[in-house]
PDB file of N, CA, C and O in Angstrom:
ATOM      1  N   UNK A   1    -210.177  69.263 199.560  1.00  0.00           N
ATOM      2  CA  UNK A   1    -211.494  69.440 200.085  1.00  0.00           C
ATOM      3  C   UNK A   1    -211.546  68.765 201.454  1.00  0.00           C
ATOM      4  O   UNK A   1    -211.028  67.689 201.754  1.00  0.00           O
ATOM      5  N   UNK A   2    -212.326  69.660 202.309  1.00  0.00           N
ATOM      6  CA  UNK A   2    -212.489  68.504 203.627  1.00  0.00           C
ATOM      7  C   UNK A   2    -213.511  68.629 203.902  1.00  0.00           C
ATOM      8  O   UNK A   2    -214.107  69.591 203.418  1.00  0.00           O
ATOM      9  N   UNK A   3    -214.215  67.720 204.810  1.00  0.00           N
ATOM     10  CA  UNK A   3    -215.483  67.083 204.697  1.00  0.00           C
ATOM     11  C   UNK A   3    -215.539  67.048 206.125  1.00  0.00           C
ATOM     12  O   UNK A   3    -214.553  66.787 206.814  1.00  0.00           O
ATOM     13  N   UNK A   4    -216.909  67.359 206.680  1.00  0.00           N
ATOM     14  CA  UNK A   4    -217.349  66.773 208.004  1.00  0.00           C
ATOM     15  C   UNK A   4    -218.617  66.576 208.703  1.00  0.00           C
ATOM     16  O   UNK A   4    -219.611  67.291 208.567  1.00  0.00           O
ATOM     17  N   UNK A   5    -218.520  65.644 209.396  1.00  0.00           N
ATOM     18  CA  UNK A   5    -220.126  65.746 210.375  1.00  0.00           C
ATOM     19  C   UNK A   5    -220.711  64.777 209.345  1.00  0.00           C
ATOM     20  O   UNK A   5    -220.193  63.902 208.650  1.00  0.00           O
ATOM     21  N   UNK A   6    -222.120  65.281 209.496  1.00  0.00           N
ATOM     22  CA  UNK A   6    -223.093  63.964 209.245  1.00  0.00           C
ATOM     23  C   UNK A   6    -222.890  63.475 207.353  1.00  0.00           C
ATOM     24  O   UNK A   6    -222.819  62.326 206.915  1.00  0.00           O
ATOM     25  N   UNK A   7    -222.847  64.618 206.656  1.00  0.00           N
ATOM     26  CA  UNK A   7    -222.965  64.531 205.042  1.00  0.00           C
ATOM     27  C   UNK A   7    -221.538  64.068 204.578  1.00  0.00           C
ATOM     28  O   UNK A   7    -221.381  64.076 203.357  1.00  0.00           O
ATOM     29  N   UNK A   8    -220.409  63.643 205.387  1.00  0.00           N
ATOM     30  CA  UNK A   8    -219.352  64.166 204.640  1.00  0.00           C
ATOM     31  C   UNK A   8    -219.236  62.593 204.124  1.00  0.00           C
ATOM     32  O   UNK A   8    -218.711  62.447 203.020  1.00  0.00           O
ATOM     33  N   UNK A   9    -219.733  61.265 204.909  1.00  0.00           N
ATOM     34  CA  UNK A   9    -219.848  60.826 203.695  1.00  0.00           C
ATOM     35  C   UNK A   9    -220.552  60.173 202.341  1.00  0.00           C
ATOM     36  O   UNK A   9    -220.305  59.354 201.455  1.00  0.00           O
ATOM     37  N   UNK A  10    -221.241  60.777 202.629  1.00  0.00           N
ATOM     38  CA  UNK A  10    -222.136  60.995 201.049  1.00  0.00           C
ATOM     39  C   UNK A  10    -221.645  61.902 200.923  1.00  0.00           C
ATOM     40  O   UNK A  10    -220.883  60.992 201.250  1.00  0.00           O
ATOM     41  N   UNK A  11    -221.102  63.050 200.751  1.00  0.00           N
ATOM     42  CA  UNK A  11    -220.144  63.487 199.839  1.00  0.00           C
ATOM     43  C   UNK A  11    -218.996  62.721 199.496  1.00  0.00           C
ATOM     44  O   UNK A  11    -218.735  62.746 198.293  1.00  0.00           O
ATOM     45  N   UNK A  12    -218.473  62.257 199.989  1.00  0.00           N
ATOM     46  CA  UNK A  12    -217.076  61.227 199.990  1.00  0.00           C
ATOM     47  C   UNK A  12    -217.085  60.295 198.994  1.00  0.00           C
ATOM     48  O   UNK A  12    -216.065  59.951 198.398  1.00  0.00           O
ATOM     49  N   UNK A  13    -218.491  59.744 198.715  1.00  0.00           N
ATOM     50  CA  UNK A  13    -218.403  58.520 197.933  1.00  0.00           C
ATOM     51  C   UNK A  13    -219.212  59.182 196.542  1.00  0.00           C
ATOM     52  O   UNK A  13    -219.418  58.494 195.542  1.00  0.00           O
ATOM     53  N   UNK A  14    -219.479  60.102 196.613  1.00  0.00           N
ATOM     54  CA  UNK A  14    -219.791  61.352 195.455  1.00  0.00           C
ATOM     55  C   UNK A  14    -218.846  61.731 194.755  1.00  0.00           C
ATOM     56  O   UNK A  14    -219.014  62.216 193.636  1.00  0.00           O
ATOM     57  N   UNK A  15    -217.502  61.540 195.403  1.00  0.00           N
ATOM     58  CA  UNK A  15    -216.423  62.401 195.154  1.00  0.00           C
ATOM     59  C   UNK A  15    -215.477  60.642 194.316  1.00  0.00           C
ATOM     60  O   UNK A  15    -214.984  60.473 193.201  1.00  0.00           O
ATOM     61  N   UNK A  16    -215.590  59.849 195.324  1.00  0.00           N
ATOM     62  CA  UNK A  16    -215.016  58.632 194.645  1.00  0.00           C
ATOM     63  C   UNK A  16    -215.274  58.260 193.906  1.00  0.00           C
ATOM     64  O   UNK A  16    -214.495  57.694 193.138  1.00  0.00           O
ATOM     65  N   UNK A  17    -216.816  58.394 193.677  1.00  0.00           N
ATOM     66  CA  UNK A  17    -217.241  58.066 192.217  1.00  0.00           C
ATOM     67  C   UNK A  17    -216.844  58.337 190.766  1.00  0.00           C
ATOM     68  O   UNK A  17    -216.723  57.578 189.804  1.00  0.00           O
ATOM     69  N   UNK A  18    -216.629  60.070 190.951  1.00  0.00           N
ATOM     70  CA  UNK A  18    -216.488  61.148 190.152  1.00  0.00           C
ATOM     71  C   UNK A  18    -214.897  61.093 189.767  1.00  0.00           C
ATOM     72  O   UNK A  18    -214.387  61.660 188.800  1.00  0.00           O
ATOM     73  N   UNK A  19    -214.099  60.127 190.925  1.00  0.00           N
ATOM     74  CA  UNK A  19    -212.658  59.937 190.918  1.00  0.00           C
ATOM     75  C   UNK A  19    -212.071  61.007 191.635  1.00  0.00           C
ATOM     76  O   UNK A  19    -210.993  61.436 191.222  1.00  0.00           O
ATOM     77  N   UNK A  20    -212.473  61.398 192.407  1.00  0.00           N
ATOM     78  CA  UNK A  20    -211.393  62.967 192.599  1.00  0.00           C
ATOM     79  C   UNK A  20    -211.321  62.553 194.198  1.00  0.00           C
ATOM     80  O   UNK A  20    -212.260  62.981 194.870  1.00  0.00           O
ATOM     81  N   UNK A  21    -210.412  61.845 194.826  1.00  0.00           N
ATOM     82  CA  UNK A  21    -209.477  61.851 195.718  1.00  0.00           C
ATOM     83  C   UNK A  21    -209.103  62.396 197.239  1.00  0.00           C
ATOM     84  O   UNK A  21    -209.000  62.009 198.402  1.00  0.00           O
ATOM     85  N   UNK A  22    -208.972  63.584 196.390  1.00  0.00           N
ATOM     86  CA  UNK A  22    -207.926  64.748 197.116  1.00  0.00           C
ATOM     87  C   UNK A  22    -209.186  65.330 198.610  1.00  0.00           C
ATOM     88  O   UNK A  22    -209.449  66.508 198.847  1.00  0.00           O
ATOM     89  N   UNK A  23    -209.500  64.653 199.040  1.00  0.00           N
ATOM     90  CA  UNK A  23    -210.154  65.119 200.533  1.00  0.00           C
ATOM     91  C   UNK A  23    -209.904  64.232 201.882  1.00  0.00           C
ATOM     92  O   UNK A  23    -209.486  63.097 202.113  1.00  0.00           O
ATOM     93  N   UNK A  24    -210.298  65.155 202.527  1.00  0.00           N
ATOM     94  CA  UNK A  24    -210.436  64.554 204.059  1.00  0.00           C
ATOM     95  C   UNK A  24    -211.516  64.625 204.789  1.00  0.00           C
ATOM     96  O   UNK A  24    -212.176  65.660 204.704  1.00  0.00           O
ATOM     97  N   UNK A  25    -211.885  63.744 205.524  1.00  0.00           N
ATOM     98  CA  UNK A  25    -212.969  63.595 206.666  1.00  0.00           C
ATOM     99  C   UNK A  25    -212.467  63.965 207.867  1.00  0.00           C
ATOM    100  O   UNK A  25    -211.424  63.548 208.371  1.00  0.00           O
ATOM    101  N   UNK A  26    -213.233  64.761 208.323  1.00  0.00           N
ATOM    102  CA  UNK A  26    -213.148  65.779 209.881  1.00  0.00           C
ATOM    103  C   UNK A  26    -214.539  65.464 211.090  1.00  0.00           C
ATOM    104  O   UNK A  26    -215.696  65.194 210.767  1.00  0.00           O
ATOM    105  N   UNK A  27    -214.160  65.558 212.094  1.00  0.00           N
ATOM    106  CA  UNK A  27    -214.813  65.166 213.130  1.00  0.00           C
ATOM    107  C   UNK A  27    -216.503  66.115 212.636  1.00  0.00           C
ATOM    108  O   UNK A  27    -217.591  65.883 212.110  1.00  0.00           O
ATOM    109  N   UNK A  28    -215.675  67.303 213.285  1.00  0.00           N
ATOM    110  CA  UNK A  28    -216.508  68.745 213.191  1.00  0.00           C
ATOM    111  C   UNK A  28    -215.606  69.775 212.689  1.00  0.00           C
ATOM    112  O   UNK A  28    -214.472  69.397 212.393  1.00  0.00           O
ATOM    113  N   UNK A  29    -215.890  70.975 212.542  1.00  0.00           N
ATOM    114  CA  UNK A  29    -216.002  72.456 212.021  1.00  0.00           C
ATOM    115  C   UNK A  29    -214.913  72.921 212.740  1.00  0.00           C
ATOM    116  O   UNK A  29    -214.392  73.922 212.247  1.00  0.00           O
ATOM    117  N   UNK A  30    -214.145  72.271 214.299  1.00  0.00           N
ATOM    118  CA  UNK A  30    -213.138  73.339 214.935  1.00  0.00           C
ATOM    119  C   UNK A  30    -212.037  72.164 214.332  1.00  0.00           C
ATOM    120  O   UNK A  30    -210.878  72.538 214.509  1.00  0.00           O
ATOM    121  N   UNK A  31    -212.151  70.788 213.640  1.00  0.00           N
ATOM    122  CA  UNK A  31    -211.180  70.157 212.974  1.00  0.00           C
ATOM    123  C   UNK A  31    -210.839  70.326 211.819  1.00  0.00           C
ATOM    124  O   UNK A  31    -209.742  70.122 211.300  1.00  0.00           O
ATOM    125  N   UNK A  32    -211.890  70.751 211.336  1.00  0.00           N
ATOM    126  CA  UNK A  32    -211.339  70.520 209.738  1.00  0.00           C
ATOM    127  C   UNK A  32    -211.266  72.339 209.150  1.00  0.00           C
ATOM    128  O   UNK A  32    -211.154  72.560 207.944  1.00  0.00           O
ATOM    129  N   UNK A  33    -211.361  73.705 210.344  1.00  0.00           N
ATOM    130  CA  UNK A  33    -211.063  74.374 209.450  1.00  0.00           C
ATOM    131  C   UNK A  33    -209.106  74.845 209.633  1.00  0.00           C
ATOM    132  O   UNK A  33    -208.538  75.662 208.908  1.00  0.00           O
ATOM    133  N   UNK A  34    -208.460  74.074 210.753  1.00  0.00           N
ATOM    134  CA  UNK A  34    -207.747  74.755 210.840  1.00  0.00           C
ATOM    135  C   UNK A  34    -206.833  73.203 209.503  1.00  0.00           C
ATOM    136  O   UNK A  34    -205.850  73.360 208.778  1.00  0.00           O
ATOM    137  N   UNK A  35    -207.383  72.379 209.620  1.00  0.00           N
ATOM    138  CA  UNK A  35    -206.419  71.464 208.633  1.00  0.00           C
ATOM    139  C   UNK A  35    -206.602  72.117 207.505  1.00  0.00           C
ATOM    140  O   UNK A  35    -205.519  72.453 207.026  1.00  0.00           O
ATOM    141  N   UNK A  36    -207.879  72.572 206.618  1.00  0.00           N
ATOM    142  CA  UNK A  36    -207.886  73.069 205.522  1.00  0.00           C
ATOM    143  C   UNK A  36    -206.949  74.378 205.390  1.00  0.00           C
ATOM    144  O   UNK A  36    -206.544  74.794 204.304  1.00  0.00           O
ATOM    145  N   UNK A  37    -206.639  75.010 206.709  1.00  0.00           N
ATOM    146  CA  UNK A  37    -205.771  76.132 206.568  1.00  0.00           C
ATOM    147  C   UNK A  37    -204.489  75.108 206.181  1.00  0.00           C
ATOM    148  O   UNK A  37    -204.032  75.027 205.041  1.00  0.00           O
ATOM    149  N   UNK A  38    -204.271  74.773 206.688  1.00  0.00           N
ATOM    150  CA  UNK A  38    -202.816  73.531 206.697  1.00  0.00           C
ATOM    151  C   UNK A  38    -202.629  73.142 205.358  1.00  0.00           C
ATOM    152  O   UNK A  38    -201.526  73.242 204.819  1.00  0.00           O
ATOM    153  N   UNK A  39    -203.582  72.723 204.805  1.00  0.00           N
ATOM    154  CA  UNK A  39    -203.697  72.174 203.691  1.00  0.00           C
ATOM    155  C   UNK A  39    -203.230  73.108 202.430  1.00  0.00           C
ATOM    156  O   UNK A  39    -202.256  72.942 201.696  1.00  0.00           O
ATOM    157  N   UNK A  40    -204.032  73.944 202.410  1.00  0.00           N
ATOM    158  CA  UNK A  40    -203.718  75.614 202.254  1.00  0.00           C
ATOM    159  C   UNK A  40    -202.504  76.375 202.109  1.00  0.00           C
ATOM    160  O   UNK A  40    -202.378  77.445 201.514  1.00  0.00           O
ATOM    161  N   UNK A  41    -201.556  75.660 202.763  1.00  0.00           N
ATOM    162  CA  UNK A  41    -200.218  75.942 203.045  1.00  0.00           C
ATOM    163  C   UNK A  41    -200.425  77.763 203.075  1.00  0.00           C
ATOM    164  O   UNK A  41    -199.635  78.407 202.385  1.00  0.00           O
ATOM    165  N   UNK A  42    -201.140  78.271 203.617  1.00  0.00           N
ATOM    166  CA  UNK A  42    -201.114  79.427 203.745  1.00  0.00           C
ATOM    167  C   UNK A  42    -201.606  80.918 202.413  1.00  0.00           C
ATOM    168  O   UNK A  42    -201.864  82.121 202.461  1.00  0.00           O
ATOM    169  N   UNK A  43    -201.501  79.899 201.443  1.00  0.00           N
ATOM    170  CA  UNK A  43    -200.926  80.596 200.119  1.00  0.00           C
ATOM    171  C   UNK A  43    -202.822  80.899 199.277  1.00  0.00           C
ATOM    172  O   UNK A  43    -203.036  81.730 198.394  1.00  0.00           O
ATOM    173  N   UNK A  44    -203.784  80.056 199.833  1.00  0.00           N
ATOM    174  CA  UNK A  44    -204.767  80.217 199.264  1.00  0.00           C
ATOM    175  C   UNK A  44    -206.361  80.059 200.470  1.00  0.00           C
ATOM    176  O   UNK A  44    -206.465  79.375 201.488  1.00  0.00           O
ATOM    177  N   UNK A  45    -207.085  80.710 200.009  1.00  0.00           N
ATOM    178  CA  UNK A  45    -208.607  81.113 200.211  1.00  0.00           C
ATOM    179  C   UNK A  45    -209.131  79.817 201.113  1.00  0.00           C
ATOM    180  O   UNK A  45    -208.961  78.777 200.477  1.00  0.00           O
ATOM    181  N   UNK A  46    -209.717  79.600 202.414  1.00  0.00           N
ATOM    182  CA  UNK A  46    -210.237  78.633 202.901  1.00  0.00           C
ATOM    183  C   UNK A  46    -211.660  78.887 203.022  1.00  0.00           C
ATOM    184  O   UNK A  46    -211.908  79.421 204.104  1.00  0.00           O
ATOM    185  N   UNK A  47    -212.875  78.659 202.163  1.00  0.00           N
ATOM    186  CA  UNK A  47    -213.741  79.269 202.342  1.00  0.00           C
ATOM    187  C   UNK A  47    -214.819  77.929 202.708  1.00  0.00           C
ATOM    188  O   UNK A  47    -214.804  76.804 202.207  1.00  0.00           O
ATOM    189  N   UNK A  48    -215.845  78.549 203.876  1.00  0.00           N
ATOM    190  CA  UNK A  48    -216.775  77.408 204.037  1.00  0.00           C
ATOM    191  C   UNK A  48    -218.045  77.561 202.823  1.00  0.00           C
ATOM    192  O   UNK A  48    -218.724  78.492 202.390  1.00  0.00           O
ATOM    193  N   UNK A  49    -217.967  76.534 202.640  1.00  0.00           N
ATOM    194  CA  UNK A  49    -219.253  76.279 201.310  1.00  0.00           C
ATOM    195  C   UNK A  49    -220.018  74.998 202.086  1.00  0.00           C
ATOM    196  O   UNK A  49    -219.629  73.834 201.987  1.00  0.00           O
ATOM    197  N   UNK A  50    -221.151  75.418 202.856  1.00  0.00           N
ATOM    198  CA  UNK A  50    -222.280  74.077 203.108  1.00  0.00           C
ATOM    199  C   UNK A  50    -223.181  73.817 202.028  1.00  0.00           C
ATOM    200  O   UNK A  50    -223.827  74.595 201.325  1.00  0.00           O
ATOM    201  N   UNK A  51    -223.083  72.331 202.037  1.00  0.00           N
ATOM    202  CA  UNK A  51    -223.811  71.670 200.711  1.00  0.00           C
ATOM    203  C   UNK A  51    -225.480  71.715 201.282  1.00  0.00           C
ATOM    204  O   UNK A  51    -226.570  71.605 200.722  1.00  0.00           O
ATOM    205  N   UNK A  52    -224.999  71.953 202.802  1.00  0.00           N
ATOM    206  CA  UNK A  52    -226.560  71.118 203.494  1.00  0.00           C
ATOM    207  C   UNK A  52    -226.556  71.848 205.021  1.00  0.00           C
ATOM    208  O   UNK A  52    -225.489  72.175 205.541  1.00  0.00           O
ATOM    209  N   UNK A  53    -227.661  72.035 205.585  1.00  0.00           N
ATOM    210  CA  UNK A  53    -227.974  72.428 206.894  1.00  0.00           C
ATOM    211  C   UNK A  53    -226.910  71.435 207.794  1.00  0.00           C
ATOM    212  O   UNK A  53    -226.263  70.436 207.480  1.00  0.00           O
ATOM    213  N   UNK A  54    -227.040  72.158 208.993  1.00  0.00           N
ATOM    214  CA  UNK A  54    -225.714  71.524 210.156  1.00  0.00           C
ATOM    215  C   UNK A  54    -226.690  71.514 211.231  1.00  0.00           C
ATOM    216  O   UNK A  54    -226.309  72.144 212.218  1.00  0.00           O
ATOM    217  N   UNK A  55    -227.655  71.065 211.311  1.00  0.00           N
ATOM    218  CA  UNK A  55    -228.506  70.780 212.502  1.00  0.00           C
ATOM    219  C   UNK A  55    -227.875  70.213 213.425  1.00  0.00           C
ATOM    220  O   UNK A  55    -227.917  70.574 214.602  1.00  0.00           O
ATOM    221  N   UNK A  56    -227.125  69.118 212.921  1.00  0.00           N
ATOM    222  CA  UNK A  56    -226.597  68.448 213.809  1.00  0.00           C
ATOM    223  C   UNK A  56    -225.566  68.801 214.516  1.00  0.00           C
ATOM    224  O   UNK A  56    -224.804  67.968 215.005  1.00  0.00           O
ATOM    225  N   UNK A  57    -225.382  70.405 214.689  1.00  0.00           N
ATOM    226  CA  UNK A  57    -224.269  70.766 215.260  1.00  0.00           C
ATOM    227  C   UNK A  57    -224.407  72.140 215.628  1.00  0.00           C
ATOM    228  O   UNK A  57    -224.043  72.529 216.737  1.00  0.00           O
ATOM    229  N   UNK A  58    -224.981  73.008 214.652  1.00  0.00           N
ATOM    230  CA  UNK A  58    -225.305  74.111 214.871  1.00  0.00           C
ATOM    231  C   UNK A  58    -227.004  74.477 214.908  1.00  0.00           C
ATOM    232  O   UNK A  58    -227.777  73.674 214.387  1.00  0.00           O
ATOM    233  N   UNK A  59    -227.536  75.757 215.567  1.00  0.00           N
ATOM    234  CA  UNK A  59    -229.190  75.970 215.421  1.00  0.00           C
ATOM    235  C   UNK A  59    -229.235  76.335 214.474  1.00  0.00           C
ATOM    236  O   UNK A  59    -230.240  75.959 213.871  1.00  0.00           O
ATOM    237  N   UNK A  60    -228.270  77.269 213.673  1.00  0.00           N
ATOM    238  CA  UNK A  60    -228.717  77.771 212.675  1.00  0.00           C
ATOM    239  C   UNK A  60    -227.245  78.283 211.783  1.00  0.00           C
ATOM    240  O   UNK A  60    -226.086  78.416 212.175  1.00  0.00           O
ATOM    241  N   UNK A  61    -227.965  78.520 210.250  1.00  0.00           N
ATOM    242  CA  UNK A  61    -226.481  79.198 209.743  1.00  0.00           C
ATOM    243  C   UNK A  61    -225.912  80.279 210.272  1.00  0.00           C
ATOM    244  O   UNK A  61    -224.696  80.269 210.080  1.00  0.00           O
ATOM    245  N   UNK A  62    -226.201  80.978 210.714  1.00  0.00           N
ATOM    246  CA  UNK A  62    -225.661  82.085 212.028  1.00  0.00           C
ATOM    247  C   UNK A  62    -224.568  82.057 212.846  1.00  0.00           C
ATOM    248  O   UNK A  62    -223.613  82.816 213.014  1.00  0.00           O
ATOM    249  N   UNK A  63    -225.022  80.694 213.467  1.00  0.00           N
ATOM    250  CA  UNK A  63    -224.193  80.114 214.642  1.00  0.00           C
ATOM    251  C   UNK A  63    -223.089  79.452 213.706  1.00  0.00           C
ATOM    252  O   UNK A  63    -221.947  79.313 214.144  1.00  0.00           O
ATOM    253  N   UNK A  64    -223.372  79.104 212.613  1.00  0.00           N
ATOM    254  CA  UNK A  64    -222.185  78.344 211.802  1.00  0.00           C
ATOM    255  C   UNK A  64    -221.371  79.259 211.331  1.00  0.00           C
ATOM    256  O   UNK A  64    -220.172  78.997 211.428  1.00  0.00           O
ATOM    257  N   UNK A  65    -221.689  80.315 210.822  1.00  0.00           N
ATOM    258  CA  UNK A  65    -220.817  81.292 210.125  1.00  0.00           C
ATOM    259  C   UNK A  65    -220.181  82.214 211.233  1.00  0.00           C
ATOM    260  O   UNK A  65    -219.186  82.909 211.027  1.00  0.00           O
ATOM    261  N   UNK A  66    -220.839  82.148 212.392  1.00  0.00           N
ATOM    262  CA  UNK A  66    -220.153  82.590 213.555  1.00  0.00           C
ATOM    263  C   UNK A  66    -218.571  81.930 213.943  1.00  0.00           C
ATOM    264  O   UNK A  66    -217.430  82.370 214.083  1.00  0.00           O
ATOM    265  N   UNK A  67    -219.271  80.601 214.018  1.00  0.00           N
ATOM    266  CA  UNK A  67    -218.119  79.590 214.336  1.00  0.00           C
ATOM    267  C   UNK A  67    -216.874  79.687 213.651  1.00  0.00           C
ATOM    268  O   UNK A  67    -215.733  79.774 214.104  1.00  0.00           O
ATOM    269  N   UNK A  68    -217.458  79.644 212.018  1.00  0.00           N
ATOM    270  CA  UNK A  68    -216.124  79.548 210.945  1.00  0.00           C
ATOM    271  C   UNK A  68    -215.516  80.454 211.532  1.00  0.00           C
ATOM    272  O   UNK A  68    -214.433  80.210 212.065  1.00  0.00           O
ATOM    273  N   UNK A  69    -216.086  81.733 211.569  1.00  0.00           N
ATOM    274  CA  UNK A  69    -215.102  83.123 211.783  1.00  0.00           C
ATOM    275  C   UNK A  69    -214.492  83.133 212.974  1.00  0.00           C
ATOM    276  O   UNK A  69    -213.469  83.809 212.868  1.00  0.00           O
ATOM    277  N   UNK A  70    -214.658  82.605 214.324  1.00  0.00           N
ATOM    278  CA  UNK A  70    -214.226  82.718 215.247  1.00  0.00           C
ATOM    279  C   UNK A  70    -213.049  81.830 215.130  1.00  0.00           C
ATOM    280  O   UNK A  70    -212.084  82.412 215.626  1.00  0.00           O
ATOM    281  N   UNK A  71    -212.618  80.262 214.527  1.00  0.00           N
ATOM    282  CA  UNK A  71    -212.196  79.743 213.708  1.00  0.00           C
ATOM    283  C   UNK A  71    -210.782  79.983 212.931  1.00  0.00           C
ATOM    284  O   UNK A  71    -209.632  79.569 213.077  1.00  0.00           O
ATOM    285  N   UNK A  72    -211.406  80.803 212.090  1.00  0.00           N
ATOM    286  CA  UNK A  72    -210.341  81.554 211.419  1.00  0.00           C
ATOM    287  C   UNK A  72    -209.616  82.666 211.748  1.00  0.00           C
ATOM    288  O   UNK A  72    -208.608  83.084 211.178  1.00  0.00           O
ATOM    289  N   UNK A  73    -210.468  83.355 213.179  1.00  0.00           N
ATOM    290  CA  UNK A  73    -209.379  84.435 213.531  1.00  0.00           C
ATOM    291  C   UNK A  73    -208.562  83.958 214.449  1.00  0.00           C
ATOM    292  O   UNK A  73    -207.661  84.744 214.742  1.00  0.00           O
ATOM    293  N   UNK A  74    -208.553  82.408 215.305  1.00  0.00           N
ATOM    294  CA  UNK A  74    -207.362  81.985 215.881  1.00  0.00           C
ATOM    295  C   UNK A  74    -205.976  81.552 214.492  1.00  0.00           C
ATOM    296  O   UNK A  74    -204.794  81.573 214.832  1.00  0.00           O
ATOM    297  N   UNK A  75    -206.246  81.310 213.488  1.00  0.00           N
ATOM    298  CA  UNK A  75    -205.583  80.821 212.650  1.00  0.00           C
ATOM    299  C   UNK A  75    -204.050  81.493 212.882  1.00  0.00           C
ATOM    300  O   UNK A  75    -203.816  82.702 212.850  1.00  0.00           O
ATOM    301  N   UNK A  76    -203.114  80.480 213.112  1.00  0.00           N
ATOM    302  CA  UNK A  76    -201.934  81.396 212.602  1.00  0.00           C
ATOM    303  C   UNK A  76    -201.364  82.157 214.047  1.00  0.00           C
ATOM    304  O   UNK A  76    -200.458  82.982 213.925  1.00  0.00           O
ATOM    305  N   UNK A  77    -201.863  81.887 215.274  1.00  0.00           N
ATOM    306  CA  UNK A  77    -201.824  82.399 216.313  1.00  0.00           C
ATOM    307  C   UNK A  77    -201.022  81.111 217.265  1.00  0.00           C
ATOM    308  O   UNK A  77    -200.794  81.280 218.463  1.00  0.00           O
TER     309      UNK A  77
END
C-alpha cells in the first residue's frame, strides 16, 4: 500500500495498529504512483482508491483522476 499527502498518516498509524506493515509514505501522487508500479513488479493492478478528498493538491476528483491517468500512461516508458 502507499500512502500520501496530508491523510497518509492517519492512515499509517491505522494500519500499525491493525499490524499490517507492508506500506509506504509518498510526497504526492507523481511519487507514489510510479513506486506502487515498482512495487507491483509489473505483474499486478495499481489502482487509485482515495479514502478522502485531495484539496490539498487537487480542485477536484477530476483533476485527480486526470493526474493518475496521465501518471500511468508514462509508466514503463
Amino acid at each position: 500500500m502507499v500512502l500520501y499527502r496530508q491523510a497518509a498518516p492517519v492512515f499509517a498509524e491505522l494500519l500499525k495498529k491493525s499490524g499490517y506493515l507492508a506500506f509506504t509514505i509518498c510526497r504526492d501522487l507523481a511519487e507514489a504512483v510510479p513506486l506502487a508500479w515498482a512495487k507491483s513488479k509489473g505483474a499486478a493492478t495499481v489502482l487509485l482508491s482515495p479514502a478522502c478528498a485531495s484539496y490539498d493538491q487537487f480542485a477536484n476528483f477530476e483533476a485527480r483522476g486526470n493526474c493518475f491517468r496521465q501518471l500511468c500512461s508514462q509508466l514503463g516508458n
